[in-house]
C-alpha positions, 0 to 999 in steps of 0.5 A: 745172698739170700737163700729165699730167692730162687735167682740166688739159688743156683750162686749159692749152690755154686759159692757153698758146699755142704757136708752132712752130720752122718757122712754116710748119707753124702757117699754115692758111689762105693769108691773114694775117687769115684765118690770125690769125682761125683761133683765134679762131673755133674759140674760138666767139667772135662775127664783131664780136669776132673782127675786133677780136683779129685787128687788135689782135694784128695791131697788137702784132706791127706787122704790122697793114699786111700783113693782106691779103697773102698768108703765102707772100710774107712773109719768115720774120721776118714769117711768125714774127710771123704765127705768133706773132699768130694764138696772141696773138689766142686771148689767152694768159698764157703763150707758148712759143715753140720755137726762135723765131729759127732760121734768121734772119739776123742783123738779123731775129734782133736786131729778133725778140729786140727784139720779144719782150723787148716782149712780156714787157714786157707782161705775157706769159709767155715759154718759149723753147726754145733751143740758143742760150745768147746768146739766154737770155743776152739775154733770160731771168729764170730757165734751165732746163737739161735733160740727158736729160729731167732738171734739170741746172741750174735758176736766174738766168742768173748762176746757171746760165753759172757752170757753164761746163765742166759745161755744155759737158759736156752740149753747151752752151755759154756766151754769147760775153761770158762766154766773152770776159770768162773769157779776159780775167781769165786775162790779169789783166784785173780783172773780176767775174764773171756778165759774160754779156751784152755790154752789161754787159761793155762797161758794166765795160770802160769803168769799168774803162779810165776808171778807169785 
């Protein structure tokens, strides 16, 4: 569909749901249910219905136990997951999610990412936007490389981190593992390449050291 024509606006909007960077600018209402409850009910949908979308939403993100709380006394992991229960509940497709771990620690980033790899596993589509080549690494099928509002690199994560110099060109890098196995074969270290996720470079270092 496509996204200029005002005949697929309404199916878009219908298909996709979006979670913003800060999901401070997405909470409407001060209370989790209330908050989750938003889409539904602007949805026209019945009372009975609605509480059944707002528990199950509340369910998928673990966050069922915090629906009577108040969304200024969550912590940003949790405000992101309010965020993300209040589009599930609308029962979209397909979620796009800008820059959904920024600002998190390091714990919270891993338990997020953990979380949305679930998501997926669901059956849900995931766009991410992200500057963060370690997340994509982690958890993408396919990349998209903008460059000024044009493609640069379009394909599997394998496909795209092989560029590494025009990447950095366009002020990109490459995940952490690729960066550390790239170094490790110009010491003479035997390794193959599209080692872009740690596990997979710890998975060949041990064949390799085990083989030895």
């Amino acid at each position: 569909r496509d996204t200029h024509r005002e005949e697929d606006v309404f199916a878009i909007r219908e298909a996709a749901g979006m979670v913003f960077q800060n999901p401070d600018n997405q909470a409407v209402t001060s209370i989790v249910r209330d908050d989750v409850a938003f889409g539904p009910e602007n949805l026209g949908l019945a009372p009975d219905e609605i509480r059944v979308r707002v528990d199950e939403a509340l369910a998928v993100v673990a966050m069922q136990g915090h629906a009577e709380e108040e969304i200024a006394n969550l912590s940003g992991g949790q405000k992101q997951r309010i965020a993300i229960a209040g589009v599930l509940a609308m029962r979209p497709t397909t979620l796009v999610l800008d820059e959904p771990v920024a600002g998190l620690d390091p714990a919270s980033r891993n338990e997020f990412l953990g979380f949305i790899d679930r998501l997926h596993k669901r059956g849900i589509t995931l766009v991410m936007v992200s500057h963060n080549m370690n997340d994509i690494a982690r958890l993408a099928d396919r990349v998209l490389v903008l460059d000024r509002g044009e493609i640069a690199f379009l394909g599997t994560p394998e496909e795209v981190f092989s560029h590494p110099v025009e990447l950095r060109e366009i002020g990109l890098g490459v995940p952490h593992a690729q960066r550390m196995a790239n170094e490790l074969r110009e010491l003479g270290v035997p390794l193959e390449e599209g080692l872009y996720s740690p596990e997979t470079l710890a998975e060949h270092l041990v064949a390799l050291l085990e083989s030895r």
